[in-house]
Every structure is written in structure tokens, then in C-alpha cells.
C-alpha positions, -999 to 999 in steps of 0.1 A, spaced: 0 0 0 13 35 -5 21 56 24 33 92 21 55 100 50 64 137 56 75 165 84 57 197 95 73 232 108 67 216 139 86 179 136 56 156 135 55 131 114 26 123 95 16 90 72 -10 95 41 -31 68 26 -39 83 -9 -64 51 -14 -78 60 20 -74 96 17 -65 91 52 -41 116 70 -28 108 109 2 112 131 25 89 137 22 82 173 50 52 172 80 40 157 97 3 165 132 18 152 142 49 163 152 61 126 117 43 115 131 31 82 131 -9 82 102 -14 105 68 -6 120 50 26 126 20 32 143 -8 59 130 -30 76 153 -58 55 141 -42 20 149 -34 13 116 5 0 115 27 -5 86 61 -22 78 84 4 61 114 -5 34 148 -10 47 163 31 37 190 52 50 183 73 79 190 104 55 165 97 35 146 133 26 112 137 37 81 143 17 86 103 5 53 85 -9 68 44 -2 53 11 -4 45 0 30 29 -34 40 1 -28 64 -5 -52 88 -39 -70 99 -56 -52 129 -61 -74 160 -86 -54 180 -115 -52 157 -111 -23 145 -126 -14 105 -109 5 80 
């Protein structure tokens, strides 16, 4: 799935869902440089991020395996 992962004035990171048209922090990163593993959206929603260097320059739209939800929860 594509994700669009950018920065604000203010350092928050945010993920986009163009096929969602769904826009929400990201509240949690597994690796602290976030490329290589999972991230967590406001929502709940998590997704597997591409092995990239930790310089890689922000607006990037990737493609990002999202993972099953556990809890329930719909899209």
C-alpha cells in the first residue's frame, strides 16, 4: 500500500493513505530512525516500512505493508 510519509514546521511526522485519503500522526515507531520497521498511525493502523538510509529526505510517498488489525477495528 502507498504511504506518504512527511514532516511539519513543527517535527511531526505524519503518514498519508492516498487510497484511504486518510491523514494521521504517527504516534509510534519500533526503530528509532523508523526506516526498516513498523510505525503506528493515530488511528491503529500499522505498517512495515522499506529498509532506507536514515538520510532519506522527507516528503517520500513508499510502499508499505500494512499489517492486519487485531482489535476489531474497521478500516
Amino acid at each position: 500500500m502507498k504511504l506518504m510519509i512527511r514532516k511539519d514546521s513543527k517535527g511531526v511526522l505524519t503518514g498519508y493513505v492516498p487510497k484511504k485519503d486518510l491523514e494521521e500522526p504517527i504516534i509510534a515507531m519500533v526503530k528509532p530512525g523508523m526506516w526498516g520497521g513498523l510505525v503506528t498511525l493515530a488511528n491503529g493502523w500499522q505498517f512495515d516500512l522499506p529498509d532506507l538510509p536514515l538520510d532519506t529526505p522527507l516528503p517520500i510517498t513508499v510502499e508499505a505493508r500494512r499489517l492486519a488489525l487485531t482489535d476489531g477495528a474497521g478500516d
